[in-house]
C-alpha positions as CSV (number, residue, x, y, z in Angstrom):
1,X,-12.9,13.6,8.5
2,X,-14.9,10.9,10.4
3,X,-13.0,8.2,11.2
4,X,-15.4,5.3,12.9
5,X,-13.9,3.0,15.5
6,X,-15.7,-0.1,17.4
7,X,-13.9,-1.8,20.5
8,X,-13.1,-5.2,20.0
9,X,-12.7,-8.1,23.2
10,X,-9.3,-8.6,24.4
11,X,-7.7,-5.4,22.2
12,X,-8.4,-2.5,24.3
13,X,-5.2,-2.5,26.5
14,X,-3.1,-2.8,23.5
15,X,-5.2,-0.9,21.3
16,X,-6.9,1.9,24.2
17,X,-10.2,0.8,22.2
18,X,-9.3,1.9,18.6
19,X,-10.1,-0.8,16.1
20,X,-11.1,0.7,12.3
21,X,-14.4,-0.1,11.1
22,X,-12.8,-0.4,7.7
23,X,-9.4,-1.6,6.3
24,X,-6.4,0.5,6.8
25,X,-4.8,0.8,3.5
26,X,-1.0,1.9,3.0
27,X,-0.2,3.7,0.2
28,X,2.7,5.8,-1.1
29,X,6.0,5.3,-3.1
30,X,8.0,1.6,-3.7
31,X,10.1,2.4,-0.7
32,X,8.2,4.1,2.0
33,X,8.1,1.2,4.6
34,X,4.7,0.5,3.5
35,X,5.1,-3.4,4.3
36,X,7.2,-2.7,7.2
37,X,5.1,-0.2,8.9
38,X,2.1,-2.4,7.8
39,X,3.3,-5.7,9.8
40,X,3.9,-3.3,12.5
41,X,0.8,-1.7,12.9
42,X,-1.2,-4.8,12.6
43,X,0.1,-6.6,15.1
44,X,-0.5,-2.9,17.0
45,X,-4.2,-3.4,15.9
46,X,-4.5,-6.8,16.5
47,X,-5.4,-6.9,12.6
48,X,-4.6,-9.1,9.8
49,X,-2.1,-8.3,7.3
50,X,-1.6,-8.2,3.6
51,X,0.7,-7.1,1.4
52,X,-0.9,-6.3,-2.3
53,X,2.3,-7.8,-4.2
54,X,3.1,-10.7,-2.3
55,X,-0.8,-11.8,-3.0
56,X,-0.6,-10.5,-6.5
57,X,2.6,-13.1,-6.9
58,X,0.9,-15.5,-5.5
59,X,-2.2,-15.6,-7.6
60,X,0.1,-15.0,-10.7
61,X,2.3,-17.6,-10.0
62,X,5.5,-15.0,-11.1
63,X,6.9,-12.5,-9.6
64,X,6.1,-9.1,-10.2
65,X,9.6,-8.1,-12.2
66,X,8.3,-10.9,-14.5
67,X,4.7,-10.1,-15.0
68,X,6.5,-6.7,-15.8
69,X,8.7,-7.6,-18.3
70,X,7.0,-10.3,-19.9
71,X,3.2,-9.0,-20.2
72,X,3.2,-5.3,-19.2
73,X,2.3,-2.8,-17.1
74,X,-1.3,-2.8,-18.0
75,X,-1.8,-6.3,-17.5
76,X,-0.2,-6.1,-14.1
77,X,-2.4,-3.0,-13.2
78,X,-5.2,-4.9,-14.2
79,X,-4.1,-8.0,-11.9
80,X,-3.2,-5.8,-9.1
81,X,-6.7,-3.9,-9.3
82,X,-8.5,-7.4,-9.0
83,X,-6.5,-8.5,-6.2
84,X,-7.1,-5.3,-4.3
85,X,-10.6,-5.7,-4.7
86,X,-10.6,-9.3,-3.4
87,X,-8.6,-8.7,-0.1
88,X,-10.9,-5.5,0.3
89,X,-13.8,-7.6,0.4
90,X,-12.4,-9.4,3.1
91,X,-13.2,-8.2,6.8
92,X,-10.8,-5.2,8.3
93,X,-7.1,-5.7,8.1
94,X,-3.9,-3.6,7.1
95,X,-3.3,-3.8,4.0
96,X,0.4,-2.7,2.4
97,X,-0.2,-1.7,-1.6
98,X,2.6,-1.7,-4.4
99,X,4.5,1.7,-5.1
100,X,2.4,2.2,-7.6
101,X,-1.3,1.2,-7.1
102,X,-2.9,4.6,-5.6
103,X,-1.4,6.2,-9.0
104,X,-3.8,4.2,-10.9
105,X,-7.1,5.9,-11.0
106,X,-9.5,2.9,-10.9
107,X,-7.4,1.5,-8.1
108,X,-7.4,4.6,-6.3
109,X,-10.9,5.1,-6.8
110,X,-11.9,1.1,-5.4
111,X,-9.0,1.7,-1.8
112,X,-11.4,5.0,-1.6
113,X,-14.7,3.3,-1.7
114,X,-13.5,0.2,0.6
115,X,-10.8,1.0,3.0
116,X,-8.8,4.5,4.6
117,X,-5.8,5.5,2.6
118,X,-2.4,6.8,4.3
119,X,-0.1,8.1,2.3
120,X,3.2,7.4,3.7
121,X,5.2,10.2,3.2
122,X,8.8,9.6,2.3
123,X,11.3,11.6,0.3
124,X,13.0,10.2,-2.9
125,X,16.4,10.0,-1.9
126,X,15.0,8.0,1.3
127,X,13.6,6.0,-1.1
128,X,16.3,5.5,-2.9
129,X,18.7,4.2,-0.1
130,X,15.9,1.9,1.6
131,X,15.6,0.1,-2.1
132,X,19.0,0.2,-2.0
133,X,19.5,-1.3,1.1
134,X,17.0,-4.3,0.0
135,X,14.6,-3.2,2.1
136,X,11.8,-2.6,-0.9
137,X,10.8,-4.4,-3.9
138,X,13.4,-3.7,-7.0
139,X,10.9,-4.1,-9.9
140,X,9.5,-2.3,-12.7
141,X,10.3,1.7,-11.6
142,X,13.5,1.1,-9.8
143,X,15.6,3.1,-11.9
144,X,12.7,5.7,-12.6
145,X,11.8,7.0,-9.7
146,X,12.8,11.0,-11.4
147,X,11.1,10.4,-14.2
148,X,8.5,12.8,-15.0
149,X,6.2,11.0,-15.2
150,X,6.6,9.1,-11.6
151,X,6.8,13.1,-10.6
152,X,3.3,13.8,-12.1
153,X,1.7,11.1,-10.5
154,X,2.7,11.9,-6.7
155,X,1.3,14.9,-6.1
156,X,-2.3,14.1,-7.4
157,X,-2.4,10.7,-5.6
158,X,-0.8,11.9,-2.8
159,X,-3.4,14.9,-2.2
160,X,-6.5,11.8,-2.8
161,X,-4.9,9.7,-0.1
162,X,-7.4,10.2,3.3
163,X,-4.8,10.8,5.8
164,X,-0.9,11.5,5.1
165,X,2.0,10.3,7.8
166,X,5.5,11.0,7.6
167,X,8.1,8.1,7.9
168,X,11.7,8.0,8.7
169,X,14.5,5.9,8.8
C-alpha cells in the first residue's frame, strides 16, 4: 500500500512530519469509537473533523432515528451518500462515517475513490456495551446488530476497508 504524506508548517513536532495527502476516513460498526477516535486523531493530525451523521442531521433538519423511521433506509442511504461526497470534496480532514455507510456499495466505492478507509475493528459485544453505555448513536440497527444480515455485510466491507485497527475500551 502507498500511503503519501506531505509535511505541513507548525505540525511536525506533534505530528513527526505525517500529514495525509488525502482524508482519513473511519469506518466500521455503530459503536466502534469511530467519532471518538476521530476527534482524537484529528486534533493528533492537526486536521479538521467531521462526523458523517451529525452533518447528515444537519442538512436534514431531523435526526437520523427520524429520517429512519419516517422515510427509510434508502432515502437515508441516499442522503448520507451525498453528504459524504460533499465533505470529501472538501480539503483533507478526519472524517467519522455512520455504522453503516462502508456497507453500502456506492458509498463504499466514493470513501475508496476520495479518502483512506480504516476499519475500526471492534467486537459485537464491545459494541453492544459502548451503545449501551450512550457512548454511540441508538438508531436504526440498535437492536439488530445479530441479524444476518448486519453479519453478511461485515466481513465484505470490512476486507474493502484500506487499512484495519483494532480498538478497545
Amino acid at each position: 500500500m502507498d500511503l503519501q504524506t506531505r509535511q505541513t508548517p507548525g505540525t511536525a513536532a506533534r505530528t513527526r512530519g505525517f500529514a495525509p495527502c488525502r482524508t482519513i476516513v473511519l469506518v466500521g460498526l455503530m459503536g466502534a469509537g469511530k467519532t471518538k477516535i476521530g476527534r482524537r486523531l484529528a486534533a493528533r493530525l492537526n486536521l479538521p473533523f467531521f462526523d458523517s451523521d451529525s452533518e447528515i442531521e444537519t442538512a436534514a433538519g431531523e435526526s437520523i432515528e427520524e429520517i429512519f423511521r419516517y422515510r427509510g433506509e434508502a432515502v437515508f442511504r441516499d442522503g448520507e451518500r451525498r453528504v459524504i461526497a460533499r465533505l470529501l470534496a472538501q480539503p483533507t480532514h478526519v472524517l467519522a462515517t455512520g455504522g453503516g455507510a462502508f456497507m453500502d456499495p456506492a458509498t463504499r466505492a466514493l470513501i475508496t475513490r476520495r479518502g483512506v478507509s480504516v476499519w475500526l475493528r471492534a467486537d459485537l459485544d464491545r459494541c453492544d456495551r459502548r451503545q449501551r453505555r450512550g457512548g454511540a448513536g441508538t438508531h436504526h440497527d440498535a437492536g439488530d446488530r445479530r441479524s444476518g444480515r448486519l453479519r453478511a455485510g461485515l466481513a465484505p466491507a470490512r476486507c474493502r476497508a484500506r487499512l484495519g485497527a483494532p480498538c478497545g475500551d
